[in-house]
N, C-alpha and C positions, 0 to 999 in steps of 0.2 A: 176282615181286612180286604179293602178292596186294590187288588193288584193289577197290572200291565202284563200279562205273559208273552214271553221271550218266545215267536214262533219262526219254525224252521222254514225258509225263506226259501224257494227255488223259484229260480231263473233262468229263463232258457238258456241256452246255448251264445247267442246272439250278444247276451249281453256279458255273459260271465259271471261268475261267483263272486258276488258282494261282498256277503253278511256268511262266516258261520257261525251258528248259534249253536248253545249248550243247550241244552233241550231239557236239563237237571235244573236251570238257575234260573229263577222269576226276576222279572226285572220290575221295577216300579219306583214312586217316587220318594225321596226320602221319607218323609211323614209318612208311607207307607210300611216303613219298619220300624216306627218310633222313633224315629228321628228328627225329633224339633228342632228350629233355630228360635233361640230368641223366646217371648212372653207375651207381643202380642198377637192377634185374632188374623187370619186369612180371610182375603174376598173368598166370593164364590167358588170362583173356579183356581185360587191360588195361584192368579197368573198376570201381567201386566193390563190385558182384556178383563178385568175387573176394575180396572178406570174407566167409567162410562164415557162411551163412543170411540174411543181405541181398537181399533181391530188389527188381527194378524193375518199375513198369508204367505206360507210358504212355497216355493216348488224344486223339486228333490233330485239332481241330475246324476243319473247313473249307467254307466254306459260300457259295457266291453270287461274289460281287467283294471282298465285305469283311470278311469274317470269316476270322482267320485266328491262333487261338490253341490253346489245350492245355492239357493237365494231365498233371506229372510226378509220380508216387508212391515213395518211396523208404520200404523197412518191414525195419526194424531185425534184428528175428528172426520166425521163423514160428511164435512160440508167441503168445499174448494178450500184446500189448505196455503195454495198462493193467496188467494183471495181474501182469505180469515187466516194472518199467520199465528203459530202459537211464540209464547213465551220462553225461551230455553236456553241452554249454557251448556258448557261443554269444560271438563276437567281431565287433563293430559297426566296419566299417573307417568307414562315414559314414553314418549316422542317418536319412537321407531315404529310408525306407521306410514298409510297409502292412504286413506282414508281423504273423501272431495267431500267440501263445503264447512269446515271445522271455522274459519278465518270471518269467514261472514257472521257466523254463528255466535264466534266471541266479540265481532265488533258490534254487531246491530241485535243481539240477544235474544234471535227470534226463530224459528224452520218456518219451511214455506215448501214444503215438500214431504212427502212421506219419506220416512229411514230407512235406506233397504239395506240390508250387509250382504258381504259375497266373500270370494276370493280373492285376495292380492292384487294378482295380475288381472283381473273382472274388473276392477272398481271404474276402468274408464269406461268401458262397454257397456255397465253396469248402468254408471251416472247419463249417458248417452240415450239409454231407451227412459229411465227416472222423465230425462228432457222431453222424450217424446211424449212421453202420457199425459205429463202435466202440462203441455201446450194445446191438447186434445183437449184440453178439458171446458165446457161452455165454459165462457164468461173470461176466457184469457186469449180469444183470440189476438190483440193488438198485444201482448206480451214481447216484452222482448231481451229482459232479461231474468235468470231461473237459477237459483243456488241449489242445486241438486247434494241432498247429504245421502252418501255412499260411506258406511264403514267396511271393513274386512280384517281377517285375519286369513294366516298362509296357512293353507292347508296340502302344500307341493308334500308331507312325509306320505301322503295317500291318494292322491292326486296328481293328474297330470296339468300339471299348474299351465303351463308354458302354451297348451291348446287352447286356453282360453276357452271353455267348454260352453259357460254361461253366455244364452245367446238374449237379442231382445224380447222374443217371445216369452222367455220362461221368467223375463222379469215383469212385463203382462201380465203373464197369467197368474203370477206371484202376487201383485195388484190388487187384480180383479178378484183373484179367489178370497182376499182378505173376510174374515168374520171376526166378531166376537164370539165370547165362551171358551171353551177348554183351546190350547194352545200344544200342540203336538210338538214332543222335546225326544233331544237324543240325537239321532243319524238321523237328521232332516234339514231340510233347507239349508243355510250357509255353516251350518254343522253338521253335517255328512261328513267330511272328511278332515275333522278337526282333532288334535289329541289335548289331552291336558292333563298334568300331574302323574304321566306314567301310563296311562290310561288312554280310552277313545274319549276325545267329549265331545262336544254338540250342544243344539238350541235345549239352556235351561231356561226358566221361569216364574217365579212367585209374587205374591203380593202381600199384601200388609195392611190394615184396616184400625183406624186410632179409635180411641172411646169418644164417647161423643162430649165431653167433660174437654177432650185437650181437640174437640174441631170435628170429627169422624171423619177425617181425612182420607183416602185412601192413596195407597202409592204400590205400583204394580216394577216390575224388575224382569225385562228379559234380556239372556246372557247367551253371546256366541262364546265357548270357552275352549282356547287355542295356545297352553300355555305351559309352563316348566316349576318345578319347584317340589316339594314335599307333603303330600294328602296331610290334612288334619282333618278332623272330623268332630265338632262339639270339644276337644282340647286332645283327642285322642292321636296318636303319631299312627296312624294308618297306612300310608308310606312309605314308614322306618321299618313298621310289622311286617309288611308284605312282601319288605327286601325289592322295593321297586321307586327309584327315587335318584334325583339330580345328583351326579358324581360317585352314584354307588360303587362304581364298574367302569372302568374307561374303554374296557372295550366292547361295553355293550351300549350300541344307539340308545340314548336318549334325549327325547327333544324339549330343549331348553326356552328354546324362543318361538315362535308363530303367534303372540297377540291376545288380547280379550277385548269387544264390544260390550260394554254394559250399556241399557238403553233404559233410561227412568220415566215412568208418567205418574202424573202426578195430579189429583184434581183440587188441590189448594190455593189457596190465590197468593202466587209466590211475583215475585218479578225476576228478571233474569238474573242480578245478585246472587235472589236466595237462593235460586234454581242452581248456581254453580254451588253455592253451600251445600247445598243436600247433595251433589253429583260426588264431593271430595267427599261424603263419608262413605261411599258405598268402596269406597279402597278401603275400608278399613276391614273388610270381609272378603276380599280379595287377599289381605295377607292371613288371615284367620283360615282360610281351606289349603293353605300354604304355599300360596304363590309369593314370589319376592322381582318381580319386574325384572328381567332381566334382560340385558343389552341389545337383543333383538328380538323383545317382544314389546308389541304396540299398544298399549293398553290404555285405552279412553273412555268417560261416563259422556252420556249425553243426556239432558235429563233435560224435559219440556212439563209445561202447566197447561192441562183444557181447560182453566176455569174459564168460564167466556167473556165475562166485562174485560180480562186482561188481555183478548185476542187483538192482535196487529191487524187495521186492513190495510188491505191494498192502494186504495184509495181514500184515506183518512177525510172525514168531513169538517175536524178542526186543526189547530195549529199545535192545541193542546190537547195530551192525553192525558186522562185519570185512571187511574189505576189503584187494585186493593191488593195491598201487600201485608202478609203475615211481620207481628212486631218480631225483633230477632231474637224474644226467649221465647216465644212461642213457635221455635224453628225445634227445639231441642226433641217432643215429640216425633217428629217426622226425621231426622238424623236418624234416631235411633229404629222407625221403619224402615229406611231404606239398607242399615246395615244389615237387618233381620232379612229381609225381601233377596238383598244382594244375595246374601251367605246363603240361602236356601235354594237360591237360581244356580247358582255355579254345582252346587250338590245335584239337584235334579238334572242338572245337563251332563254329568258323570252315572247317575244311581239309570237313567231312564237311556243309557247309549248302548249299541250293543258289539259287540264283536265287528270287526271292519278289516277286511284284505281288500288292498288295492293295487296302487301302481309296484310295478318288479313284482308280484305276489307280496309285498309286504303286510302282514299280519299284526291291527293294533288289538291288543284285548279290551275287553271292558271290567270295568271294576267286579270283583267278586265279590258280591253280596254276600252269602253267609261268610265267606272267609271275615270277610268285614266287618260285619253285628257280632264274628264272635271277639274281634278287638274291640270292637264298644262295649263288649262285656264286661271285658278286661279290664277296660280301665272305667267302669261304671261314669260313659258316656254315652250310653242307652237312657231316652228320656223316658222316667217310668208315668209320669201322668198323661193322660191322653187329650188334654185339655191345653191350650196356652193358660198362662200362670195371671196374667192380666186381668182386674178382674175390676177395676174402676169403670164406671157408667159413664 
């Protein structure tokens, strides 16, 4: 079983004590302790970066006692993404967001920029250097107008929100650093200093890979998870067991609200319709890990298509577009990827976070693994085959 080990982190002086870690607890990612979602097959690397030409990059800001945020980049394809827009939609499970370029996205059904998430109070700072890079870029010099998508969640229970720490550079180099292949989760990037479900959470990720009978479609899921409610695990009440959960205790902090970015790609040949169809079901794994939306938490899907005949340009050579769009029962396939991709990303951005003290010295833990496999024991929500269940060609 190939694991993540949770290593004892020091940092000078200078910067202050981030991370402490248990030195007893491996950390890794769910399917690392038997923990499936769902029946069908993972890409390669189980991560949104198994949609071909999707790349991620993050950059990780941590500074002193208090600072303790990020910036996640997610970029569509690696041509000029102004220039070749993608396809995509955007589904508001609860409105109590900051989040720039949502409005464009539902009217003209396209991105024309890489996705970056951040913090709250970042998102204009944020969307501000997004401008600069993308005006850099050959072949836009005469541009002059650029719908920059910024998501965020609040990350102010560990973080010094209010500094605005996230500067132009680290969204640069957050950019530039972008690759495919494995996608680094947990206490990174715009999940640094994020909690969820009682817990520290952080950049999860998975993907999802259809048989080739319904399309061999694939559809990738990375998740900033920033948000309140009661851990379920495959049907298992994890924090009911754990005695760590919304309203346990009134007089112990718990945070209820701060947000979730789910961000979908997808290489199907959807149009932006379908693309919000598939965005609304990745909520339905969103209430399955036991979140239930609440009042002040922001919670939106953004889900794009790289098939390339569906790409938007810039400068269209006809009056008419054609486009291939999947018939809508042949969407019910991919529904049911992105709720398996979803539900597996929000877990790995819990199973792969680790321990987090931040602003005041506040202190989030991270989910306790064996405590937890031995409630999936419990309630025989431990997946005993080691194979997805899926077996059509």
């Amino acid at each position: 079983m190939k694991l993540n080990f949770l290593n004892i982190v020091c940092i000078t002086a200078a910067l202050g004590s981030a991370i402490t870690a248990n030195a007893q607890e491996k950390r890794g990612r769910a399917r690392d302790f038997g923990i499936y979602t769902g029946i069908l097959k993972t890409g390669i690397n189980n991560a949104i970066t198994d949609v071909a030409g999707v790349t991620v990059g993050q950059k990780t800001v941590i500074k002193g006692d208090s600072v303790r945020t990020g910036v996640t980049a997610i970029i569509p394809h690696q041509g000029n993404v102004f220039q070749d827009k993608v396809p995509a939609a955007v589904y508001v499970g609860n409105g109590f967001g900051k989040s720039m370029g949502l409005s464009q996205i539902k009217e003209l059904g396209n991105i024309e920029t890489p996705i970056v998430l951040t913090n709250t109070l970042n998102a204009p700072l944020v969307a501000n250097a997004v401008l600069d890079y993308v005006l850099a870029l050959p072949g836009n010099e005469n541009v002059k107008s650029v719908n920059a998508m910024v998501g965020e969640t609040n990350d102010g229970g560990l973080n010094d929100i209010r500094g605005r720490h996230v500067k132009a550079e680290d969204v640069i180099e957050a950019l530039k650093s972008a690759k495919s292949g494995a996608v680094k989760e947990g206490n990174v990037g715009a999940g640094t200093g994020t909690e969820a479900l009682g817990f520290k959470g952080g950049i999860g990720t998975a993907s999802r890979v259809l048989p080739v009978s319904k399309g061999g479609y694939t559809v990738g899921v990375l998740v900033q998870s920033n948000f309140g409610g009661v851990l379920s695990i495959n049907g298992a009440p994890v924090g009911r067991e754990l005695n760590n959960f919304y309203m346990m205790d009134k007089t112990k902090i718990y945070k209820a609200d701060g947000s979730c970015m789910i961000i979908i790609a997808t290489d199907a040949p959807l149009s932006d319709r379908n693309l919000e169809r598939l965005a609304k079901r990745s909520y339905i794994a969103f209430g399955n890990v036991g979140a239930f939306s609440s009042n002040g938490s922001g919670d939106y899907a953004i889900a794009f298509s790289t098939y390339q005949k569906n790409r938007i340009p810039y400068n269209a050579s006809s009056m008419v577009r054609t486009i291939d769009d999947l018939n809508n029962d042949d969407m019910t396939p991919l529904f049911m990827a992105v709720w398996e991709a979803t539900e597996e990303a929000l877990l790995n951005s819990l199973f792969m976070a680790e321990d987090m003290k931040g602003k005041g010295g506040r202190m989030v833990k991270a989910l306790p693994i064996k405590e937890t496999l031995n409630i999936l024991k419990k309630y025989n929500s431990l997946n005993q085959n080691k194979l997805p269940l899926a077996i059509e060609k």
